[in-house]
N, C-alpha and C positions, 0 to 999 in steps of 0.2 A: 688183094682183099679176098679171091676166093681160099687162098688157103688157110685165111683168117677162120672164115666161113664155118670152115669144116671143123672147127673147136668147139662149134657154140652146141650148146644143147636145149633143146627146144623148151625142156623145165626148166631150164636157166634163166631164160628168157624173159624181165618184165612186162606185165599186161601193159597195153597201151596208155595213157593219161586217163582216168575215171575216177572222176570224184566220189562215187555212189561207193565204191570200193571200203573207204573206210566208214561213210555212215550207214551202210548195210552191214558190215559187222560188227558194227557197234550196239545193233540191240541184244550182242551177247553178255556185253557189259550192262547194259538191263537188266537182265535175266539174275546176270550174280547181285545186284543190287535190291533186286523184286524179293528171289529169294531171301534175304539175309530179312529185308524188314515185314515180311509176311508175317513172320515166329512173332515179333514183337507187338503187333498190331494182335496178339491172341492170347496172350497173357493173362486177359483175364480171364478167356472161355479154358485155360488151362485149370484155372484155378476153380471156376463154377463146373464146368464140367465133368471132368476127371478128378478134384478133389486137391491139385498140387499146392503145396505150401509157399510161401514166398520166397523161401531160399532156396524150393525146389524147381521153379519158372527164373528165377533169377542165376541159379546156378545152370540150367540147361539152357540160357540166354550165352552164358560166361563156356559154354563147352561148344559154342558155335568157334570161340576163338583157340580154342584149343584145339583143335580142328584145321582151321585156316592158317594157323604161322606152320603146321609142316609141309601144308600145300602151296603155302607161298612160296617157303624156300627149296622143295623140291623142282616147284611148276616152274621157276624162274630159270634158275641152272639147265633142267631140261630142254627149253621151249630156245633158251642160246645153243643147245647142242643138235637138237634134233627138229627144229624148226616151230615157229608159232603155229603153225595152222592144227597138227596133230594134236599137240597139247590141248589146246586149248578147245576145238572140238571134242577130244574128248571127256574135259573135263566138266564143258556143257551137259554132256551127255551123263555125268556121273551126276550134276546136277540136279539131274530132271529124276532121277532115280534115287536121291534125297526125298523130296518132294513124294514121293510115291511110298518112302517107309515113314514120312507122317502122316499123310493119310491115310496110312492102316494102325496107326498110334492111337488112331478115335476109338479103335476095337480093342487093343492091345498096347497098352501103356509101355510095355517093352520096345517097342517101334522107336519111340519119341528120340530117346537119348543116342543111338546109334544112326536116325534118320538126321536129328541135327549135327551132329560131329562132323556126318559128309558132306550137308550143308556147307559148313566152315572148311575141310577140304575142299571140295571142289571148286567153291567160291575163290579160294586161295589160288590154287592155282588158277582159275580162270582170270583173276584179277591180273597175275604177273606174265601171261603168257598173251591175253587178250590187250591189257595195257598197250605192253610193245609192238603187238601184230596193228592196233589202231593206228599208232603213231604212225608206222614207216609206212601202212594203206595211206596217210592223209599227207605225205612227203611225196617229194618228186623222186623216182619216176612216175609214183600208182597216181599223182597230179600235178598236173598243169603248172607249169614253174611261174612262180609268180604269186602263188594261190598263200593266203597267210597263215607263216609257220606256226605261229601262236595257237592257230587252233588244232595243229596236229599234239601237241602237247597237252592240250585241255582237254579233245573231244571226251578220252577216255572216260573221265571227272565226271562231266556233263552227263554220259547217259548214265556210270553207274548213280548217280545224285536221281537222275530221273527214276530209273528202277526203286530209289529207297522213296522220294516219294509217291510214287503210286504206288508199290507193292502194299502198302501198311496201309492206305489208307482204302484201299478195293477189298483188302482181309475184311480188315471191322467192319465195314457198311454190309461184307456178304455174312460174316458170322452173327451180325445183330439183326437182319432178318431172314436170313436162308433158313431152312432146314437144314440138319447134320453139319452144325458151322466148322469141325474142324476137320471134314473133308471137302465140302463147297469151298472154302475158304482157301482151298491150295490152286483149285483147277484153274484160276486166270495163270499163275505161274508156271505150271504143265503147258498150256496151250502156246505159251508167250513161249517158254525154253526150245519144245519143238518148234515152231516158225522162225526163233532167231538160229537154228542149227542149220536148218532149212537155205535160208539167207548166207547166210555164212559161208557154207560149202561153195558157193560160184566164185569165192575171192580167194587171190593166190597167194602162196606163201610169199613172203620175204626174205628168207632164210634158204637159198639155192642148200642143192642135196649135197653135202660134204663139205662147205664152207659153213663156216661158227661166226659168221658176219652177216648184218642187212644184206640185199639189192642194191649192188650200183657201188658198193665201198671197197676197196682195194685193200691188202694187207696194209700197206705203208701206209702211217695216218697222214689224211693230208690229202692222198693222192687219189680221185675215183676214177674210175671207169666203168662202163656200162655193164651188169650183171653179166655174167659166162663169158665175157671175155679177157684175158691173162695177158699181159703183157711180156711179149718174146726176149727174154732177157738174152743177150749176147755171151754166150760161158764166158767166163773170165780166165780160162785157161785158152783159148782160142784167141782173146784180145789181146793176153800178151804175148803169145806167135805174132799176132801182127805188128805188135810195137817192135818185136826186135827183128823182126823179117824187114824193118825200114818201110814200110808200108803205113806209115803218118800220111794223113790227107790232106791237101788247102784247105782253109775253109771253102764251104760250096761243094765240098767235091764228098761221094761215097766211098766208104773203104771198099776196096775189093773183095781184101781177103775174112771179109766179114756179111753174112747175107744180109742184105736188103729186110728192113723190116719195116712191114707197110705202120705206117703211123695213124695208133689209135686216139681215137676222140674223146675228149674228155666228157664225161657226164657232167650234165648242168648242175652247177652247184645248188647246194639244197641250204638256204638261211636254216642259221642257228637261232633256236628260240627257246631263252633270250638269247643274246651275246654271253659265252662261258664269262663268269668271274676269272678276275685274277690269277684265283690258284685251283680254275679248272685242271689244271695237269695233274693237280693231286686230288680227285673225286672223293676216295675217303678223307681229308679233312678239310672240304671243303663242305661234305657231308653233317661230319660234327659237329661243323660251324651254323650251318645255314639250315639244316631240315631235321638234323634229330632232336633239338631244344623240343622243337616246336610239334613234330608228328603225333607224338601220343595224344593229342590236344586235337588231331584231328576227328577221332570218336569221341574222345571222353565228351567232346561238351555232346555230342547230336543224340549220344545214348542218356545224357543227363536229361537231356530237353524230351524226353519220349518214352524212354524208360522210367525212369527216375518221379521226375514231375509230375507225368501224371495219375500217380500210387499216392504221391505226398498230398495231393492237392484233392483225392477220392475220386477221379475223372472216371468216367463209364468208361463203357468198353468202345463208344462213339466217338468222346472225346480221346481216347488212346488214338485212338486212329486220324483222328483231325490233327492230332500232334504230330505222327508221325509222318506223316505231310506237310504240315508249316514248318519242320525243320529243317529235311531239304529240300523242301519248296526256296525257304530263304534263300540255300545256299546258290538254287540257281539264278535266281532272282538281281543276288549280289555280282554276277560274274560281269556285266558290262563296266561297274565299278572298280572289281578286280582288273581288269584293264589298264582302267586310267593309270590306278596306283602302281602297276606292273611299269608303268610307261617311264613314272617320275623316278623310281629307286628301284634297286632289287630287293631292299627288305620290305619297301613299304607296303607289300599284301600283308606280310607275317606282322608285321606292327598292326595292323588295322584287323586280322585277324583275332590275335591275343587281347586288344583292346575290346572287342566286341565281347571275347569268351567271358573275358575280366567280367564287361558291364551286366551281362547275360547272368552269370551267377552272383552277378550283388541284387540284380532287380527278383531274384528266385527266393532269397531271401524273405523279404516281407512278401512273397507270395506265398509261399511253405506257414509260414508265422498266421496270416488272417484266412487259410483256406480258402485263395482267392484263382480261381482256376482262368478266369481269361488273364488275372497278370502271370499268370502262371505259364498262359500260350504265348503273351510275349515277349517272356522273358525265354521261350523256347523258338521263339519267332530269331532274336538274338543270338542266341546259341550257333543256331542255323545259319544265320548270316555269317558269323566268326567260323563255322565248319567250311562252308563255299569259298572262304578266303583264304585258308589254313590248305586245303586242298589241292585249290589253283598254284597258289606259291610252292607247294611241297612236288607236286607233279611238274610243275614248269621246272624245277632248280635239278629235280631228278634227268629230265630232259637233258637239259644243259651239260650238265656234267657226267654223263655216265658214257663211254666208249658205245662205238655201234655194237662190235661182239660181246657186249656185257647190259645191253639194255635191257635186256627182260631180268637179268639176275639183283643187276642194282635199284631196278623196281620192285621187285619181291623182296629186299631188305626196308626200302620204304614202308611199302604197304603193312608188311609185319611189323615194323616201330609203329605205326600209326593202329593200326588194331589192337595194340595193346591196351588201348584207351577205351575198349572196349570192355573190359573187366572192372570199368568203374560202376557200374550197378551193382553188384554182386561184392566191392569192397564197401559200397553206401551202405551194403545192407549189412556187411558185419560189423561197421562202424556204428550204426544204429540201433542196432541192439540191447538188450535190457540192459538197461545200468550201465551204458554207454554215452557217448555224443549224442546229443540231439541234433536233427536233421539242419538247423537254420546255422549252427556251429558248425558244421560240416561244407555247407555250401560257400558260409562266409571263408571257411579256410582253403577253398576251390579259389576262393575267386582272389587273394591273396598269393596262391600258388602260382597262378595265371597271368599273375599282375609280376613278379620276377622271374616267369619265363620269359616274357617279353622284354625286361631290364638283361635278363644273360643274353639271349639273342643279341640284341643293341651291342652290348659288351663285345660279344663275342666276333662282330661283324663289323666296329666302328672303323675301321680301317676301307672297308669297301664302298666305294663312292658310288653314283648313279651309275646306270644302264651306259 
């Protein structure tokens, strides 16, 4: 074993079992979540303030995502090559210096549009590189075997959902009574991004230096061993000298003419969460079956319920921000539920998701129609709940199915399908426009779309049975 020894390299090496590992980097998933719904919780001090139009707050809402899908699909591919912790630090870090050219946007309206883009960048990648760095921090080896997989899969979800709802709703309380609301109005984000980088920096990579795979995962699928250590393959020019030198052994017995190799230990197997489907071996179309129906669906309803609703409905800048709270407030609200249904089926979050999206934009309906703002919040109360469901199932099936060497990349394909739902404000508003749809047409054909996404999914999935 000592000449094993002398292989290993001390970065190679996993930190010992520490649960803290991945809930202390996980407030950097905050952070991109704080960020994103800050902007939105200030739409109207954009519009009182500085003078912006509605297509002009709605369109610099819609350039957060313009922004975020090159950072997703850059951050993702990267963060497999060159390790999560780099990326993803510094995408933090590019974060927090978002943040700093809006608030100098108060003084200089030229700020806004290029401070939000890097919002949407750095968010992006921070989403695809901190996603995967959460997961394999809350997997064994970084904890305790034993410890349940399911929440390595979700943690992610979880804080960024926490990030969207306080971030939105700390803006508006601070922009409706602070002085200078759209510089006060940043600073809980600044102080939250640096403490979460802070935090973060003490947790280790997963991604050893020159391997494009987790901790603990071996080339061969299937087969693990303990990080930095390689399994002594026997040349295969040398085993057939032995075979035909007559050097076959009894069982029990060592070849001679073959060194001794000390026998490595297997790493604890780490549960799969869930159990892969069926035709986990083919991720992409297990992908188009099971999570791209459904992902654009994971914005569109929570920017309808926050964005959207409360403009229809004439909400203050108070009520903005109380919305943008009970949305993903819901969603975390719904996660011990998501649970259950995770437990009974593998669609049955995405069924229970779409259903909610469905009922959320029928009950918006005659709350748009009598300008009725609290049905208006529970009908975004709804929303929220179907986003926290829509989430869970889209991050768990990504989990499931995506290779160790490909986790951060095939999560940065998710997350970019699903922020594409994030362009539904900015499509409401050119659908509503003069001599256009009216808004309660519009919702009702949301929620009609909603209701045969959930029918193709079914469709699409009938073949796969329970967990």
């Amino acid at each position: 074993m000592s000449t094993t020894a002398t292989h290993l390299a001390p970065t190679e090496q996993p930190s010992p079992p520490a649960p803290s590992h991945g809930l202390r980097t996980g407030w950097i998933m905050m952070a991109s979540g704080w960020s994103a719904n800050q902007f939105s919780a200030l739409l109207g001090s954009y519009r009182s303030e500085l003078g912006f139009s509605e297509s002009a707050v709605t369109g610099l809402f819609a350039l957060y995502v313009i922004g975020l899908i090159p950072g997703l699909l850059v951050g993702g591919p990267l963060a497999d090559r060159i390790g999560r912790r780099p990326v993803a630090l510094t995408a933090l870090a590019l974060n927090l210096v978002s943040t700093g050219l809006l608030m100098l946007g108060a003084g200089a309206t030229a700020w806004v549009p290029p401070g939000r883009f890097l919002t949407g960048a750095s968010a992006g990648a921070l989403l695809a590189a901190g996603s995967a760095w959460i997961k394999e921090l809350s997997s064994p080896p970084y904890v305790a075997e034993g410890a349940p997989a399911s929440m390595a899969s979700r943690r992610a979800g979880l804080f960024v959902s926490a990030g969207f709802a306080s971030g939105g709703l700390a803006a508006a309380l601070i922009a409706e009574w602070a002085p200078h609301p759209l510089i006060t109005a940043y600073l809980p984000h600044a102080l939250l991004a640096a403490g979460a980088g802070l935090a973060a920096r003490r947790s280790p990579e997963t991604v050893p230096a020159g391997m494009s795979r987790p901790a603990g995962l071996s080339r061969t699928a299937g087969v693990s061993s303990p990080a930095g250590l390689s399994r002594p393959a026997v040349p295969r020019r040398l085993a057939g000298l032995s075979r035909l030198a007559g050097l076959s052994r009894p069982a029990g017995q060592s070849n001679p003419a073959v060194p001794h190799r000390p026998a490595v230990p297997a790493a604890p197997a780490v549960p799969a969460a869930p159990s892969p489907p069926d035709d986990a071996a083919r991720p992409g179309k297990h992908f188009r079956r099971a999570v791209l129906p459904l992902a654009p669906w994971i914005f569109a309803a929570p920017a309808t319920g926050f964005v959207t609703l409360p403009a229809l409905v004439h909400g203050s800048l108070v009520y903005t921000g109380v919305a943008t709270a009970v949305v993903p407030g819901a969603g975390l609200l719904i996660q011990p539920a998501a649970r259950r249904l995770a437990a009974r089926h593998r669609l049955a979050t995405a069924v229970a998701a779409l259903t909610a999206i469905t009922a959320g934009l029928a009950l918006a309906v005659p709350a748009v129609k009598a300008d009725q703002q609290l049905l208006a919040l529970a009908a975004a109360a709804i929303l929220g709940a179907g986003y926290g469901l829509a989430l869970t199932h889209g991050l768990t099936e990504v989990t499931a199915i995506a290779p160790p060497r490909r986790l951060a990349r095939i999560t940065a394909y998710f997350w970019t399908v699903a922020y594409v739902g994030m362009f539904t404000p900015y499509a409401f508003t050119l659908l509503s426009g003069p001599g256009a749809l009216s808004p309660p047409v519009i919702l009702t054909g949301m929620a009609a779309l909603a209701a045969l996404t959930c029918g193709l999914l079914i469709a699409l999935n009938f073949r796969t049975g329970p967990r």
